[in-house]
C-alpha positions in Angstrom: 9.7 13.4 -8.7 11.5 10.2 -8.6 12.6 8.3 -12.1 13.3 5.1 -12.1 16.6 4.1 -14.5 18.7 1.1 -14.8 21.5 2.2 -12.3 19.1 1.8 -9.9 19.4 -1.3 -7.9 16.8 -3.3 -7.9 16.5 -6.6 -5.6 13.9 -9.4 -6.2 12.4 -11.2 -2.6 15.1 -13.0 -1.0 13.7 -16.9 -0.4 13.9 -16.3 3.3 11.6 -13.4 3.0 8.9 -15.2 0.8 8.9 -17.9 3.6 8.3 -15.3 5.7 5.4 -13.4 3.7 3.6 -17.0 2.9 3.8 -18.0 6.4 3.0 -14.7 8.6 1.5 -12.4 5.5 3.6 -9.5 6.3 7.3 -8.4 5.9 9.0 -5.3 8.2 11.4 -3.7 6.2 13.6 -1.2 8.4 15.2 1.8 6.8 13.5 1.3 4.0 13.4 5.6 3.5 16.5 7.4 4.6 16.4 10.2 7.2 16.6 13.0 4.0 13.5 11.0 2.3 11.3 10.7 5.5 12.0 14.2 6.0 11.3 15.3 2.6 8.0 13.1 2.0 6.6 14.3 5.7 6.6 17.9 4.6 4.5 16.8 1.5 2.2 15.2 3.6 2.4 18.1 6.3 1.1 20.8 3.3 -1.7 18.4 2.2 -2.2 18.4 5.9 -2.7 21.9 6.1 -4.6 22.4 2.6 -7.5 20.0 4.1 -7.6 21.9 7.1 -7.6 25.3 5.7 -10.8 24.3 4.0 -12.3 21.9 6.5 -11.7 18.9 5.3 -10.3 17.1 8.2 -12.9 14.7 10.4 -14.0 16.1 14.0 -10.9 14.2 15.7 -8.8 16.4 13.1 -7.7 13.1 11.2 -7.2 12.9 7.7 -7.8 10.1 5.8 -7.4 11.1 2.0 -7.9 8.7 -0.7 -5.8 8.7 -3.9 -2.4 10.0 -2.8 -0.3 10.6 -5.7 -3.5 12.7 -7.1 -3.4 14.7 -4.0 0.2 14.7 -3.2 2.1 14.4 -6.5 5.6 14.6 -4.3 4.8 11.3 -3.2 5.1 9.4 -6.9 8.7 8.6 -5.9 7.5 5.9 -3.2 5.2 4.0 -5.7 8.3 2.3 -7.3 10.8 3.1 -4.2 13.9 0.9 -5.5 14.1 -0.5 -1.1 10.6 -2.1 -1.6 9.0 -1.9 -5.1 11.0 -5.5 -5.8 8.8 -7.5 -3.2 5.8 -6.1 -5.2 6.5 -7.7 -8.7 8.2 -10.6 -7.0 5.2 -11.7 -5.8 2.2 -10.0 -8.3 4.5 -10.2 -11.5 4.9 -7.5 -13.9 1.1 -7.0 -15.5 0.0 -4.6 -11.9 -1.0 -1.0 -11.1 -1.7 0.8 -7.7 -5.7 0.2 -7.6 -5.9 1.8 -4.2 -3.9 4.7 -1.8 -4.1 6.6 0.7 -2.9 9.0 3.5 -3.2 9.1 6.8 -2.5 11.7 9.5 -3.8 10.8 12.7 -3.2 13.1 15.9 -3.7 12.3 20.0 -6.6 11.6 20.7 -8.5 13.0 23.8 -9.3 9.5 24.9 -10.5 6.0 23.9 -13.0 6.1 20.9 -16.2 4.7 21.4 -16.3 0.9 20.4 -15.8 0.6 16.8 -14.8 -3.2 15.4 -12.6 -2.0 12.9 -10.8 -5.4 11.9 -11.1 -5.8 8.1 -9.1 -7.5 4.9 -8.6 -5.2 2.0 -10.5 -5.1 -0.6 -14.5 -4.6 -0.1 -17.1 -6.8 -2.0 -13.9 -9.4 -3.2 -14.2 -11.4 0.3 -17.9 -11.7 -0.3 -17.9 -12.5 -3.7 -14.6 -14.7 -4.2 -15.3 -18.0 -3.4 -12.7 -20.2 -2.7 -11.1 -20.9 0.8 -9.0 -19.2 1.2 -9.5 -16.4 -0.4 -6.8 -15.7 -3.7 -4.2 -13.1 -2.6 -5.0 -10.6 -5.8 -3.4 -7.6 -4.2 -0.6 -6.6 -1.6 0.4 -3.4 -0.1 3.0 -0.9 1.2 2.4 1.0 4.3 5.4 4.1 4.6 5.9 4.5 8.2 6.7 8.9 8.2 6.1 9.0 12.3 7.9 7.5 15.2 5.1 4.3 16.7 8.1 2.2 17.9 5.8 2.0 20.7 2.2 0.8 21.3 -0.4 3.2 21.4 0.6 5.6 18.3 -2.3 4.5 16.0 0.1 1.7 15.3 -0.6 -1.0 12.4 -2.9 -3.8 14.2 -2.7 -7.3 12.7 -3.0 -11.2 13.4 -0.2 -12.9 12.1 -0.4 -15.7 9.5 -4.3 -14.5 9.3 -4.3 -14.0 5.6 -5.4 -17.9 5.1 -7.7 -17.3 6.8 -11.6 -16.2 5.7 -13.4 -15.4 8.5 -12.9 -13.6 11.7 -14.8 -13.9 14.7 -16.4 -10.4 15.8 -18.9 -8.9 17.8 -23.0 -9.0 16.1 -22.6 -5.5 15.7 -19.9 -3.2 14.7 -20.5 -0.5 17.8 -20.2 -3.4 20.3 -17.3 -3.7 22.7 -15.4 -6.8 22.1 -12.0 -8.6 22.9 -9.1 -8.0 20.3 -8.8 -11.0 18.4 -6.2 -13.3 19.8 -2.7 -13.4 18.2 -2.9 -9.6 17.7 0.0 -7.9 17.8 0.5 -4.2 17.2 3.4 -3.3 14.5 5.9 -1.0 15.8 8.2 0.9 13.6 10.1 3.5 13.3 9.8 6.6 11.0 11.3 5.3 7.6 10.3 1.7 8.4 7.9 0.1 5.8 5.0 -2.7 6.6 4.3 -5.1 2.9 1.4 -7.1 3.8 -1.4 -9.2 1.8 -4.5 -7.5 1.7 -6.2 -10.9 2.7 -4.6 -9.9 6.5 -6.8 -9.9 9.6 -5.8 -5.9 10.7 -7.3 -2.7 11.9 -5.9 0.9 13.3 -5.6 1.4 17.1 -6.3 4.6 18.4 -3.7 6.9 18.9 -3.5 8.4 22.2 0.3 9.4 22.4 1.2 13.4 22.1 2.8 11.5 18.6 1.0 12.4 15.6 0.4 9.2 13.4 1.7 9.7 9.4 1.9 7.3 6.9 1.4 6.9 2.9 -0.2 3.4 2.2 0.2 1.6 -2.0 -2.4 -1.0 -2.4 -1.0 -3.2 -6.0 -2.7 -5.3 -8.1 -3.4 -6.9 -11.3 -4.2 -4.4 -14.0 -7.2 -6.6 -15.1 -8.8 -5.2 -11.4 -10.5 -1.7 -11.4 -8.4 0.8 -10.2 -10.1 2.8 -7.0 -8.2 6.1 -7.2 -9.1 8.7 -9.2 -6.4 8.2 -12.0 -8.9 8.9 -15.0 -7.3 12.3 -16.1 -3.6 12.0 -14.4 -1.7 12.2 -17.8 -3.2 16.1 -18.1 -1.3 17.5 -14.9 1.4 19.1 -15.0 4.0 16.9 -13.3 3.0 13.9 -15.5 5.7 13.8 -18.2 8.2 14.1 -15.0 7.0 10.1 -14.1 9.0 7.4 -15.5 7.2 5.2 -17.8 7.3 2.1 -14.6 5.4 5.2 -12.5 3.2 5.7 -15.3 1.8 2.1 -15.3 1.4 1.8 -12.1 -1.0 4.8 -12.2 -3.2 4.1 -14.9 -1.0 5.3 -17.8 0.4 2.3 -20.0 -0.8 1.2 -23.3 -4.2 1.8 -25.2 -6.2 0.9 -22.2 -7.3 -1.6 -23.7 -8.9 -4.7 -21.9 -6.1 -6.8 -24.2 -3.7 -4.2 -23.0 -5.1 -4.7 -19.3 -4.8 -8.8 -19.5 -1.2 -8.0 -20.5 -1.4 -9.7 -24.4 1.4 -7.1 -24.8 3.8 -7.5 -22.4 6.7 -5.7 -25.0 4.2 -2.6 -24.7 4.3 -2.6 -20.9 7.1 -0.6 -19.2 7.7 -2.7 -16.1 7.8 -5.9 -18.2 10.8 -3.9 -20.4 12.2 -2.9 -17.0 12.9 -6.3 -15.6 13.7 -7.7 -18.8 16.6 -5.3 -19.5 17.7 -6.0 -15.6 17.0 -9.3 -16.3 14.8 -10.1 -13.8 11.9 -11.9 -14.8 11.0 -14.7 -13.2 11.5 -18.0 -15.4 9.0 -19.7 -13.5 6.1 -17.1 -14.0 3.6 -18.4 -16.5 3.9 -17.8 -20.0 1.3 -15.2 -21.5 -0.9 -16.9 -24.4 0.2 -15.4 -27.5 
């Protein structure tokens, strides 16, 4: 497990790199895991891996998609407040957020091309149908942890349109199952193992297959406000065993801070919430933020 303390360095968004985010809706963040980390959190990943498939639970390509990664992989807490990357969270969704929605992938080579599936998407379901303004508010971002080598196209890489997260509507085939055109402007992200992708959720991307002898693994941390249902299955986390290991910052950000309240939620309390302490002993809250009403 990984506790966060204040001799960890923590550094808010550099102005450059919010120019960045607001203009293309994604940041690449090289290096962000060292070799020893990338190592360690791939064999956590690598025994989940092998649990699933023990008792059938991979799909018929032997992928894995598993939902809820810190419930299924408690070695991976460390990376929901990673001190490389955690910053450009908060500096742009405050203190008052949780992890609403995780997962991991493993994705091996494919035999060949899948059959035509339009798989372009923004995050988060029945919110861009039933938001309403144009565009759509950012409400959540995410961290993709890159634990394979796709430094080159065709890995299951990280698909996306740059600058696409102003953007509500996508042109697409009638039909899911059709074939169609990638969307133009898309680029496929390469990185290397260690490398992490932050991007708004509001992001035009998809998966491309992976047909490289490469195995595709990667952990991805969707954040947002704590006044948003959480996804994950986080109702009964505090009764594991590994629990009291977390840091009280790890602990909010999986369900675990205050009275759960919906005051608690709306963040009436901010003295009460531990990333709100965090940053103000580093001193790192944002003077601009808006104040809370009292």
């Amino acid at each position: 497990m990984s506790v966060s303390t204040l001799g960890t360095t923590w550094t808010p968004m550099s102005p450059a790199q919010r120019d960045q985010f607001e203009r293309d809706g994604y940041l690449i963040l090289p290096g962000a895991l060292s070799p020893d980390e990338v190592g360690r959190y791939r064999a956590a990943v690598e025994a989940v891996y092998r649990t699933k498939d023990a008792v059938g639970r991979l799909a018929p390509d032997r992928s894995l998609h598993l939902l809820s990664a810190v419930r299924n992989c408690p070695e991976l807490a460390g990376l929901i407040d990673h001190p490389a990357v955690f910053p450009l969270v908060w500096s742009i969704l405050g203190w008052n957020v949780h992890v609403y929605h995780s997962h991991i992938d493993v994705h091996p080579q494919l035999p060949g091309p899948k059959p035509a599936w339009w798989h372009w998407h923004q995050d988060g379901g029945r919110q861009n149908r039933e938001l309403e303004t144009d565009p759509r508010p950012r409400i959540s971002v995410k961290l993709a942890f890159w634990l394979s080598d796709v430094s080159r196209p065709g890995r299951g890489n990280l698909t996306l349109i740059p600058g696409s997260h102003r953007t509500n509507w996508l042109p697409g085939p009638p039909r899911r199952d059709l074939a169609w055109p990638q969307p133009d402007g898309a680029v496929q992200i390469t990185v290397e193992p260690g490398d992490v992708v932050f991007f708004d959720r509001r992001i035009w991307h998809a998966r491309s297959d992976n047909l490289s002898p490469v195995t595709r693994m990667a952990v991805f941390f969707g954040y947002t406000y704590r006044w948003i249902a959480v996804r994950d299955e986080v109702a009964d986390l505090w009764r594991q065993p590994w629990w009291q290991e977390l840091s009280p910052v790890q602990r909010q950000l999986l369900g675990g801070a205050g009275d759960g309240s919906g005051d608690h939620l709306w963040g009436h309390d901010p003295g009460s919430t531990p990333l709100y302490r965090e940053l103000a002993a580093r001193q790192l809250l944002d003077p601009g933020y808006p104040p809370l009403i009292p």
